[in-house]
C-alpha positions in Angstrom: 23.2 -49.1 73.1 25.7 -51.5 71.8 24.8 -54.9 73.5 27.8 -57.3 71.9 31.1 -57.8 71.7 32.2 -59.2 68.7 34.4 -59.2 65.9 32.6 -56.9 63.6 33.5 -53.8 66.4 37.3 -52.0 65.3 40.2 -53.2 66.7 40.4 -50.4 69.1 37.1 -51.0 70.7 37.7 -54.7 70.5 40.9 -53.9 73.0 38.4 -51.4 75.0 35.8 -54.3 75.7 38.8 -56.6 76.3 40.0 -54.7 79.0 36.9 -54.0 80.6 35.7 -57.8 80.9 39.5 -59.0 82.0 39.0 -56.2 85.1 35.5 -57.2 86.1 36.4 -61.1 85.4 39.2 -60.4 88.0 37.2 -58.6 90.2 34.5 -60.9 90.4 37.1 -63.9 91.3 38.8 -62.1 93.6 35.4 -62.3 95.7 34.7 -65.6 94.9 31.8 -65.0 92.5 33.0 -66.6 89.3 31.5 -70.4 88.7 32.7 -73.1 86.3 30.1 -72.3 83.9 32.6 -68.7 83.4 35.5 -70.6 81.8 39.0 -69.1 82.2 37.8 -65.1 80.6 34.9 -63.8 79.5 34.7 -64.2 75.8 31.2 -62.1 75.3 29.5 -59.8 77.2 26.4 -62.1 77.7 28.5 -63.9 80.9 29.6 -60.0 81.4 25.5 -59.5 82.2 25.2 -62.2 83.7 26.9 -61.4 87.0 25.1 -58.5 87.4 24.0 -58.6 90.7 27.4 -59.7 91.7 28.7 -56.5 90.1 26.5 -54.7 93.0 27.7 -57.3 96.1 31.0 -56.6 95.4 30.8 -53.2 95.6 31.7 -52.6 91.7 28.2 -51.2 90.5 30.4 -49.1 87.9 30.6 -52.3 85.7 27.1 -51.2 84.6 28.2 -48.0 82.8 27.9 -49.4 79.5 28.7 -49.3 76.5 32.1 -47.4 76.1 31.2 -46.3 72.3 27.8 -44.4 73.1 28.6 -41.2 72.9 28.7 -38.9 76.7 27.3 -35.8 77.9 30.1 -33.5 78.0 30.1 -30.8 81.3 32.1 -28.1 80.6 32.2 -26.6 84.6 33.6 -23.4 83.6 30.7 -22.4 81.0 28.2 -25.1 83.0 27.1 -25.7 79.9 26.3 -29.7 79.2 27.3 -31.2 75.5 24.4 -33.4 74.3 26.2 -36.4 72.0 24.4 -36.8 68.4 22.4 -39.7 69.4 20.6 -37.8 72.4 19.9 -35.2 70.1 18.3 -36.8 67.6 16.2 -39.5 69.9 16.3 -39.6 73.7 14.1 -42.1 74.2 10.4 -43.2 73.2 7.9 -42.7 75.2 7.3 -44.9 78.4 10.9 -46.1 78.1 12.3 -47.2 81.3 15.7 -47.8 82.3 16.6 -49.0 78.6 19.1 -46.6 78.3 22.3 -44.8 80.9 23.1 -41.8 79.7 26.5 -41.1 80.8 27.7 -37.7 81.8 32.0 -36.6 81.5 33.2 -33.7 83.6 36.5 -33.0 85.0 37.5 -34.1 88.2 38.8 -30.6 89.9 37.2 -27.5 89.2 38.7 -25.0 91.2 39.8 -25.9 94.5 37.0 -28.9 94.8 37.8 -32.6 94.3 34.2 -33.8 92.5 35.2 -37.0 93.3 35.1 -36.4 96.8 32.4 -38.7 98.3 31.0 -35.7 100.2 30.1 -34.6 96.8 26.8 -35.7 95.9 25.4 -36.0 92.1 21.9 -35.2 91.5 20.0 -34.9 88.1 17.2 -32.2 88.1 14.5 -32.6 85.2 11.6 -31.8 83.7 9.7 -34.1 81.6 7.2 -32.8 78.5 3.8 -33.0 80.4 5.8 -30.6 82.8 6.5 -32.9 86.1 9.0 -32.6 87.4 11.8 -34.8 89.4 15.5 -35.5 91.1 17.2 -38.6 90.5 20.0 -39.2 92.9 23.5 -40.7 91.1 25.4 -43.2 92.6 26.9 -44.8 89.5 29.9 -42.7 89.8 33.3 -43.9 87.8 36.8 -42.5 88.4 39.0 -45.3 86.4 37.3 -48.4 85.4 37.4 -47.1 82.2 39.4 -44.9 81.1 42.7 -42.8 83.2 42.0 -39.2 81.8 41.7 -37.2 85.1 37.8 -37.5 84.8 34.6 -38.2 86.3 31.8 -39.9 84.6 28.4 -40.9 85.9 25.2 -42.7 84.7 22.0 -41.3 84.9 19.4 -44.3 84.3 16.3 -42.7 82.1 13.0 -43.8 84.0 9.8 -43.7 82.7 8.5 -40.8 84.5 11.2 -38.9 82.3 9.7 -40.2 78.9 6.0 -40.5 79.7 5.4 -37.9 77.5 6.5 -37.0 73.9 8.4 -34.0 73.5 11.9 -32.2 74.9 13.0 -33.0 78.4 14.6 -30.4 80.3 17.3 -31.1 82.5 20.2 -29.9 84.6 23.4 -31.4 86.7 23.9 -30.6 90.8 26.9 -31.5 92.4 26.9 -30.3 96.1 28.2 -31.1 99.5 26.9 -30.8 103.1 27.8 -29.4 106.1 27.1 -31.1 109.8 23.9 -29.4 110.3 22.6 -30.3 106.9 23.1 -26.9 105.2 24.7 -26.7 101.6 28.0 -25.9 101.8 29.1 -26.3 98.5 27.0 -26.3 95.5 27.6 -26.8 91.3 24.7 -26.3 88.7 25.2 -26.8 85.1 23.2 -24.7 82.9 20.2 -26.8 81.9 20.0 -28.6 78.6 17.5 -30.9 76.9 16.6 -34.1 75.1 13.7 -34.9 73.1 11.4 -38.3 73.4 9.6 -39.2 70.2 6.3 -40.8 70.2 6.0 -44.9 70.6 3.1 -47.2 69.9 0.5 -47.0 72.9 -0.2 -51.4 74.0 -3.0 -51.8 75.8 -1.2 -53.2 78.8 -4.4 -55.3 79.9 -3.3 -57.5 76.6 0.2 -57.8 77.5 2.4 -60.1 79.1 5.3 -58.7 81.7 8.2 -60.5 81.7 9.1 -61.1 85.4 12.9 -59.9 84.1 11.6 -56.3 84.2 11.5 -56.6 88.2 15.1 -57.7 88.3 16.6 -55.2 86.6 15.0 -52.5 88.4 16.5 -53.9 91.3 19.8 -54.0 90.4 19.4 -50.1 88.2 17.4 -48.4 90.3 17.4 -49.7 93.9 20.8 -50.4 94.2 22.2 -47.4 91.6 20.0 -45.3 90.4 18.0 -44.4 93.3 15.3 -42.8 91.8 12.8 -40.6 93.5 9.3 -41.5 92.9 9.6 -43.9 90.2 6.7 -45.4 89.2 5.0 -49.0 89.2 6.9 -51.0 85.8 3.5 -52.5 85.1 
């Protein structure tokens, strides 16, 4: 995950990140959440993190479906089968990993005569970790154009620790669906499932180590207020 903007990136993903903090630095003054401290632009992406929180007041939780050079899950709906990008393949995490990494999914916006970007269509990721357990996680980090104007939907699906506790391939499958007034499934769109693996990290003895407060921030902002993840686990 690329965490700066600087001049070592190529010109064309210089303009990218250029873009993308001139739009969120107008959105954010626009509601009256940029300070004097901001300056006239963003000039890194450290002030770009900084307003996270703000991102989620103002409606704009999208502005946290980064980086835009980490390669996406591709879903193809006509074969429902899901792309896997290089990096996923060859490491999808480390075990007990949490929220460190978005993967972000592509798929086209209109598949047959459904709009997915419909907000009666709900996103839901369906997985199985290596020990076996099993779990949903809900999507709300839904994007449409913040990022790029190609007729497509992408979403982020933030990678909890109850995905990586263990080492070994993660299963995993995409549901888009809608409901009808009594609750039913009217509609409903299942990829074919497709996997990840999480290699094996260094096991701390947590009774020697010190948790930075940070840790309970971000999972506000990730999970709480995007993510929404079923069942997720204590950080510490």
């Amino acid at each position: 995950m690329r965490t700066l903007y600087n001049d070592n990136m190529s010109i064309e993903m210089q303009e990218k990140y250029r873009s993308l903090l001139n739009r969120a630095y107008d959105d954010l003054k626009e509601k009256g959440k940029i300070t004097s401290d901001d300056g006239e632009i963003f000039t890194d992406l450290a002030q770009y993190y900084a307003h996270m929180l703000d991102f989620i007041e103002i409606g704009k939780p999208v502005y946290l479906l980064l980086p835009l050079d980490e390669g996406h899950f591709v879903i193809n709906a006509n074969t429902r089968t899901i792309e896997v990008p290089k990096e996923f393949k060859e490491c999808g995490g480390i075990t007990n990993d949490n929220l460190c990494e978005i993967a972000t999914f592509t798929i086209d916006r209109y598949f047959d005569y459904v709009d997915l970007a419909n907000p009666k269509v709900k996103i839901m990721v369906e997985w199985k970790n290596a020990a076996g357990k099993q779990g949903i996680t809900n999507i709300n980090l839904i994007d449409l154009d913040t990022f790029f104007t190609d007729g497509k939907i992408r979403f982020g699906w933030p990678i909890t620790r109850e995905v990586t506790e263990a080492e070994g391939v993660v299963t995993f499958a995409i549901k888009f669906f809608m409901k009808n007034a009594e609750e039913k499934m009217a509609y409903v769109l299942n990829t074919l499932p497709a996997s990840i693996v999480i290699k094996k990290g260094l096991n701390v003895d947590k009774a020697d180590v010190e948790i930075d407060a940070t840790s309970d921030l971000f999972t506000d902002v990730v999970v709480n207020n995007v993510g929404n993840v079923a069942n997720l686990p204590s950080l510490v």
